[in-house]
C-alpha positions as CSV (number, residue, x, y, z in Angstrom):
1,X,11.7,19.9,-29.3
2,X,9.5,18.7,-26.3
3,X,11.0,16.0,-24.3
4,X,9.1,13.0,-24.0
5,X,7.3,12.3,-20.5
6,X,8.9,9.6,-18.0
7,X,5.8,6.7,-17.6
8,X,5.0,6.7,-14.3
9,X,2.7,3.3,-13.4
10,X,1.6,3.1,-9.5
11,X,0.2,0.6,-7.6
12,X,-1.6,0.0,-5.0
13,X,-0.6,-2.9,-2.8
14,X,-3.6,-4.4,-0.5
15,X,-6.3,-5.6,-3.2
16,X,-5.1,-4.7,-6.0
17,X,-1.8,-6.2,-6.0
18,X,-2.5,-8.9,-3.0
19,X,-6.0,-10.3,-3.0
20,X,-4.9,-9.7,0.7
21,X,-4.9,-6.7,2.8
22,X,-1.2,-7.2,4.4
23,X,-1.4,-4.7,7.4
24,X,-4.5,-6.6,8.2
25,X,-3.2,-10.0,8.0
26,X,-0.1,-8.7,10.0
27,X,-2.0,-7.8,12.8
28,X,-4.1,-11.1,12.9
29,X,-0.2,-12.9,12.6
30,X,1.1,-10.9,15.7
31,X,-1.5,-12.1,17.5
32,X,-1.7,-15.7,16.1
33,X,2.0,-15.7,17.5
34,X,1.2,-14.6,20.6
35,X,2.6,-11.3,20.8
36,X,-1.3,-9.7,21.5
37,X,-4.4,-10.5,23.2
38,X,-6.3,-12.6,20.5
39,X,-10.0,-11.6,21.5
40,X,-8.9,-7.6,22.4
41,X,-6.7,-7.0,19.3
42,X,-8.2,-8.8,17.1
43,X,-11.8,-6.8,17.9
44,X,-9.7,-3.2,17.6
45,X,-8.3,-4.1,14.9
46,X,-11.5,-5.3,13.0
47,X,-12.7,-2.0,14.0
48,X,-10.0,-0.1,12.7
49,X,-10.9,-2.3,9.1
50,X,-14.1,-0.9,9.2
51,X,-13.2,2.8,9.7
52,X,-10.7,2.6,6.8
53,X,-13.1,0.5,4.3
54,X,-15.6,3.3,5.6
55,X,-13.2,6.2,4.7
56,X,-13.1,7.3,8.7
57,X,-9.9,5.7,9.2
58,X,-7.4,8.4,12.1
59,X,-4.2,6.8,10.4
60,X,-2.3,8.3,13.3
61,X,-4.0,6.2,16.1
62,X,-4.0,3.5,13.5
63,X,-0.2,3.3,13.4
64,X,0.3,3.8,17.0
65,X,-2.1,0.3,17.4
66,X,-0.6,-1.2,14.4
67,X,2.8,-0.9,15.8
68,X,2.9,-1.8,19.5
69,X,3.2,-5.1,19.2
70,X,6.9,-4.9,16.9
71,X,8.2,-1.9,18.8
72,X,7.4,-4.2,22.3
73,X,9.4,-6.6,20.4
74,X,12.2,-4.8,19.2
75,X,14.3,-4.7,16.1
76,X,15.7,-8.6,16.0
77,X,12.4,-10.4,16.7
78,X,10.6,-7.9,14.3
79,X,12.1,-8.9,11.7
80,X,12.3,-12.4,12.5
81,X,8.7,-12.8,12.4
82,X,8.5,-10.6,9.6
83,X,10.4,-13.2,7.5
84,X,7.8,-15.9,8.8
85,X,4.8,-13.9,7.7
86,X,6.3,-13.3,4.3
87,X,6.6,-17.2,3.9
88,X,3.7,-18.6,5.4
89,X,1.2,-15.5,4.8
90,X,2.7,-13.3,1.8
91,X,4.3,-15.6,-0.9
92,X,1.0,-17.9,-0.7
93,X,-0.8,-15.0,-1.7
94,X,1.7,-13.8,-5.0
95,X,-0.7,-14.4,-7.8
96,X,0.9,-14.9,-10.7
97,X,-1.8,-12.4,-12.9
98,X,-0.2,-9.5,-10.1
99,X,3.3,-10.3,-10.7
100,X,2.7,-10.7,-15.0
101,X,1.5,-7.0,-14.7
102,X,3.9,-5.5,-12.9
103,X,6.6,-7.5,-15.0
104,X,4.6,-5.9,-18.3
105,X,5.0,-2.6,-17.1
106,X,9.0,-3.2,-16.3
107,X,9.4,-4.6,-19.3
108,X,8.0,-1.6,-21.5
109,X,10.2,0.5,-19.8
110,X,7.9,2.2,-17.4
111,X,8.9,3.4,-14.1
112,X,7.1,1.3,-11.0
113,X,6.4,2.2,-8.2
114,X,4.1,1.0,-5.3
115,X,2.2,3.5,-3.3
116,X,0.3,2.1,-0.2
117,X,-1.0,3.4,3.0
118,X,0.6,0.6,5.1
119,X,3.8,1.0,6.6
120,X,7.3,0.8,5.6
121,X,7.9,-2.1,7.9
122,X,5.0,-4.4,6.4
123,X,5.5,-3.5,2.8
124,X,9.0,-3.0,2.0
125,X,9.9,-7.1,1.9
126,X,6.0,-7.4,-0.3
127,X,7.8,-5.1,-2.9
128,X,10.9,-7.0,-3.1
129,X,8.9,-9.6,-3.6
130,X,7.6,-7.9,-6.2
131,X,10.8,-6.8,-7.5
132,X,9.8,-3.6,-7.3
133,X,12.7,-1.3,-5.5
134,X,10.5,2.0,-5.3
135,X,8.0,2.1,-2.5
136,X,6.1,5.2,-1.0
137,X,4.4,3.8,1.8
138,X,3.7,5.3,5.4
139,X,7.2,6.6,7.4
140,X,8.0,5.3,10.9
141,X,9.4,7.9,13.3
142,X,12.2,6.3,14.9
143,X,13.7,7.3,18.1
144,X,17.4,7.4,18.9
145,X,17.7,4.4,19.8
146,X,16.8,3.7,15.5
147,X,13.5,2.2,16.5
148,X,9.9,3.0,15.8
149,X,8.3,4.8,18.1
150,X,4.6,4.4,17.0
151,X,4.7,8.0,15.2
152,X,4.8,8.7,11.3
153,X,7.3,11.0,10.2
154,X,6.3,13.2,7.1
155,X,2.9,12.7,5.5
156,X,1.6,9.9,5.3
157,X,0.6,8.3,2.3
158,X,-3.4,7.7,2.8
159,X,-6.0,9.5,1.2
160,X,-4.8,12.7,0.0
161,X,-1.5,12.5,1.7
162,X,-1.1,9.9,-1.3
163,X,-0.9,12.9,-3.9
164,X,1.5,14.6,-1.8
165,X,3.5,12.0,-1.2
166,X,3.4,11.3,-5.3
167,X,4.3,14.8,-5.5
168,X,7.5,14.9,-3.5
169,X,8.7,11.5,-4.9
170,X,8.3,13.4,-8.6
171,X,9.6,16.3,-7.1
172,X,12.8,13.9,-5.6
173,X,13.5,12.8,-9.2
174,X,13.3,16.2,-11.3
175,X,9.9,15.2,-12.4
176,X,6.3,17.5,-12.0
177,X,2.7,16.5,-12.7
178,X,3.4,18.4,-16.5
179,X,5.9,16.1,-17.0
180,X,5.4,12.7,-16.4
181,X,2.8,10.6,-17.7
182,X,1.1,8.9,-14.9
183,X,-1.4,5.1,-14.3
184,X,-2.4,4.3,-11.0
185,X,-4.1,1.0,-10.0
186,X,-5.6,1.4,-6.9
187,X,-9.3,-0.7,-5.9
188,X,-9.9,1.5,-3.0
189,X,-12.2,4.5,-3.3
190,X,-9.2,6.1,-0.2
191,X,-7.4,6.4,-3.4
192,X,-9.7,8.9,-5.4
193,X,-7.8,11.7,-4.6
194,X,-4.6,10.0,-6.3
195,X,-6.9,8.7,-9.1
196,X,-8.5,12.1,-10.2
197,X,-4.5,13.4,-10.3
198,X,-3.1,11.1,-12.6
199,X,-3.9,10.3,-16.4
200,X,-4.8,7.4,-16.7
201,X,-6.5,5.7,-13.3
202,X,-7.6,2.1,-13.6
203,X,-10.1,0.8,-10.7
204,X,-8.5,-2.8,-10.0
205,X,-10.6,-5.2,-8.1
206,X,-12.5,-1.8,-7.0
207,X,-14.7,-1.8,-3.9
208,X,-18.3,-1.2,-4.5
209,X,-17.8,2.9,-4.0
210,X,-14.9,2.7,-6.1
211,X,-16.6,0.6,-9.0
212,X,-19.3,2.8,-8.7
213,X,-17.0,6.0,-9.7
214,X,-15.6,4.2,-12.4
215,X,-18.5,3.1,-14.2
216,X,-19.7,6.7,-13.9
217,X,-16.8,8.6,-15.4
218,X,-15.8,5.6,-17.9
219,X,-12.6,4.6,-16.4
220,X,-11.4,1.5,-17.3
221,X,-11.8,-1.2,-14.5
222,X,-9.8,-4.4,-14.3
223,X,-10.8,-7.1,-12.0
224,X,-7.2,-8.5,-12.2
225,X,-8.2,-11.4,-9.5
226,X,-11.1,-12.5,-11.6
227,X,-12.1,-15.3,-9.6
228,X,-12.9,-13.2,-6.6
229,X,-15.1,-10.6,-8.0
């Protein structure tokens, strides 16, 4: 007798859980608390936006930018702010339709599990939040001291590093693409790779190359934040 298949449900986290994208709005709060130069971070950073909504995002230089600023810091005030940004900039931006799904999924007995392409340090409180304990998002290198160094350790979960990353974490839990059954929300067109791998991919509040895709091979598309699309 075959076993049944664990159900696997991933999400993304910027867009398609959060009408926000939360390494963005990071940066902007690290600099809105002074910690950067407003006018030179903020026009980096915008360009970094760009290259990733373009697909040309070097994640590598990305993280090394993204982090300065909290490893400058250090460990205490890090998280300090960290708490503030999930107060004034996350929990404003919980949307009830977000949180129903995930709690749908949970409730059915499906394993959840949030797969993003920021870092650990941004996105680990968001998917508390979400009461979601399993996150694969992008690895810090940390240096003996125990703080980030700027580097990513592993593979980092962008692009097609997200399949691999997927793979391992199925790989972690005696699982294989054969034997779990597998939805992936994602609005991000980064996340094709991921979405051609899985069964059943759903484009959620897709960009305009995503949607595209979806309305092409007849994958169902959910604009989950319907007032903004």
């Amino acid at each position: 007798m075959t076993a049944p298949k664990a159900r696997l449900v991933l999400f993304d986290l910027d867009h398609t859980l959060l009408p926000i994208d939360s390494d963005y709005c990071w940066s902007v709060f690290t600099t809105d608390i002074g910690w950067t130069d407003s006018q030179v971070f903020r026009q980096r950073n915008d360009d970094f936006y760009a290259h990733y909504q373009a697909g040309t995002l070097d994640i590598h230089d990305y993280i090394r930018f993204a982090t300065e600023a909290v490893r400058l810091q250090g460990p205490a005030r890090a998280a300090e702010a960290h708490a503030r940004f999930m107060r004034e900039v996350v929990q404003p931006n919980l949307r009830p339709e977000a949180l129903a799904l995930v709690h749908k999924h949970q409730a059915a007995g499906d394993q959840v599990v949030i797969v993003t392409a920021t870092n650990e340090f941004v996105t680990r409180p968001i998917a508390t939040a979400f009461g979601v304990d399993e996150l694969i998002a992008v690895e810090l290198e940390r240096g003996a001291d125990g703080w980030i160094t700027g580097g990513i350790r592993g593979t980092p979960s962008f692009r097609e590093g997200k399949v691999s990353r997927v793979e391992q974490w199925l790989a972690a839990h005696g699982l294989d693409w054969s034997r779990a059954d597998i939805t992936f929300y994602s609005d991000s067109a980064n996340d094709l790779p991921l979405l051609e791998r899985v069964d059943r991919p759903i484009a959620t509040n897709p960009d305009p190359r995503l949607r595209a895709v979806a309305q092409e091979r007849g994958w169902r598309i959910l604009d989950l934040f319907s007032d903004e699309t």
